[in-house]
N, C-alpha and C positions, 0 to 999 in steps of 0.2 A: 404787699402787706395784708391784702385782703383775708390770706390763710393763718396768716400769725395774730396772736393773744396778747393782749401788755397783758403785765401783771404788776398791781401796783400794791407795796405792801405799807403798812401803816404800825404794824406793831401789835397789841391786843395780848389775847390767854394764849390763842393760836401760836405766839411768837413765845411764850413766859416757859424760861427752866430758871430752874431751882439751885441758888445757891446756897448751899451747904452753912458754909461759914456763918453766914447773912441769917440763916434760917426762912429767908424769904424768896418769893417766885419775884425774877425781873425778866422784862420783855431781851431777849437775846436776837441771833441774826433770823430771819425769814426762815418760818419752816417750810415756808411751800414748795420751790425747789427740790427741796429734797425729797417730800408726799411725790413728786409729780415724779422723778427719776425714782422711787422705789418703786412705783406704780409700773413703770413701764410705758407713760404715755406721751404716744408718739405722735405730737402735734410739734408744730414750730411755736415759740414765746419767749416774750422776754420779759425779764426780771427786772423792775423799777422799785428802788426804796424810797420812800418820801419821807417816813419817821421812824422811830422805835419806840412808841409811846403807847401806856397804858391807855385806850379810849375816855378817860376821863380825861386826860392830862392832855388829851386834845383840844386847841385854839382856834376861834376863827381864821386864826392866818392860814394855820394848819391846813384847814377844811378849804383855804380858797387854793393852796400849794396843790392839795387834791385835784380839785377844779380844773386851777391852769394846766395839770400833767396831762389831766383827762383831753383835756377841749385841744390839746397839743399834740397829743398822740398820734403819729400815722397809721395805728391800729385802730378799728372801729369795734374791735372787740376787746372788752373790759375788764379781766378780773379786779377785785381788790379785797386784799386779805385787811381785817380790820375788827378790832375790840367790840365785842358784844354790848356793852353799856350805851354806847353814844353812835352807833353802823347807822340807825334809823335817824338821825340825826342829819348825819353824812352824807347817808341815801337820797334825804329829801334837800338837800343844798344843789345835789347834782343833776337833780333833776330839771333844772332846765336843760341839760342838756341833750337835746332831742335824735342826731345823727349816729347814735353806737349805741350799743349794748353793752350796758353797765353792770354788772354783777357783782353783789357784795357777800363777801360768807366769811365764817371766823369759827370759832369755835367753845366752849365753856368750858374745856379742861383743856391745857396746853399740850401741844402734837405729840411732844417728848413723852407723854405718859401713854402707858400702855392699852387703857381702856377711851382715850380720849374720839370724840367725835369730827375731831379735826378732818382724817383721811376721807370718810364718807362725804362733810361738808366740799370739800374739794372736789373731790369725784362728783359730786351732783353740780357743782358750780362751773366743772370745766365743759360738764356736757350742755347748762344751761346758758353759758356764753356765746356756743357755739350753733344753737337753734333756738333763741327766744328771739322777737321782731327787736328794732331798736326801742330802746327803755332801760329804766332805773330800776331793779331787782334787788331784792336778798334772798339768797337760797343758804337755808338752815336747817337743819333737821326734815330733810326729804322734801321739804317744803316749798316754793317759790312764791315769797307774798309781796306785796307791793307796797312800796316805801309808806305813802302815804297811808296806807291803813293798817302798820302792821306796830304791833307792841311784844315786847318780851316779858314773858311768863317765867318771872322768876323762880317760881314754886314748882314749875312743871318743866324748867332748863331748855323753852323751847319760842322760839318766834309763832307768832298767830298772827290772823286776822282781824281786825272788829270787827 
């Protein structure tokens, strides 16, 4: 298991197409899968859903369901696809957990759209699982910042540091 990825998804913009009818975006099935086979990337990994839920609409149970997958895993390497609003949130709950590499990435405009930042966050997330020491990450916008210090800049659609 040493070579293989979980990949755990939560739901978020990353996951949101747009229904018509509705006039509104709802979180739909996992886009990453599918980033990762358009992409061509040839690593071994598996697909864990744990929610489909707008990052708000995330619960502490939620966040400890995260937890148990994580601490459960016989992968020690960690994606998790997850909503921009509440990820530093999430990031910092899981940060006790000190034996894997945690990786958190999502993205601000959902993968389905054409100009969306989803495939780059992935792409930097998958190479960042795969060489950061063990710890809690969010790789967002080319960037790898750390749970604990990092806030999102609404006005600038981007993860930073303090």
């Amino acid at each position: 298991m040493a070579d293989r990825i979980r990949i755990i998804t939560t739901g978020g913009t990353i996951d949101k197409v747009y229904f018509d009818a509705l006039s509104e975006y709802q979180v739909g099935e996992p886009a990453i899968a599918q980033i990762l086979e358009e992409a061509n990337v040839a690593l071994k990994y598996e697909v864990q859903q744990i929610c489909r839920k707008d990052s708000l609409d995330l619960t502490d149970a939620d966040r400890d369901a995260i937890h148990e997958a994580v601490a459960r895993s016989p992968e020690r390497r960690i994606l998790i696809t997850h909503g921009t609003d509440t990820m530093i949130q999430t990031a910092q709950r899981l940060s006790s957990i000190q034996d894997a590499v945690i990786v958190f990435t999502g993205s601000m405009a959902p993968a389905k759209l054409r100009n969306s930042d989803a495939f780059f966050n992935a792409g930097c997330a998958i190479i960042a699982v795969q060489t950061l020491p063990p710890g809690t990450y969010i790789v967002m916008n080319g960037r790898i910042v750390d749970p604990s210090k990092a806030v999102k800049n609404r006005n600038k659609l981007r993860f930073e540091e303090t």
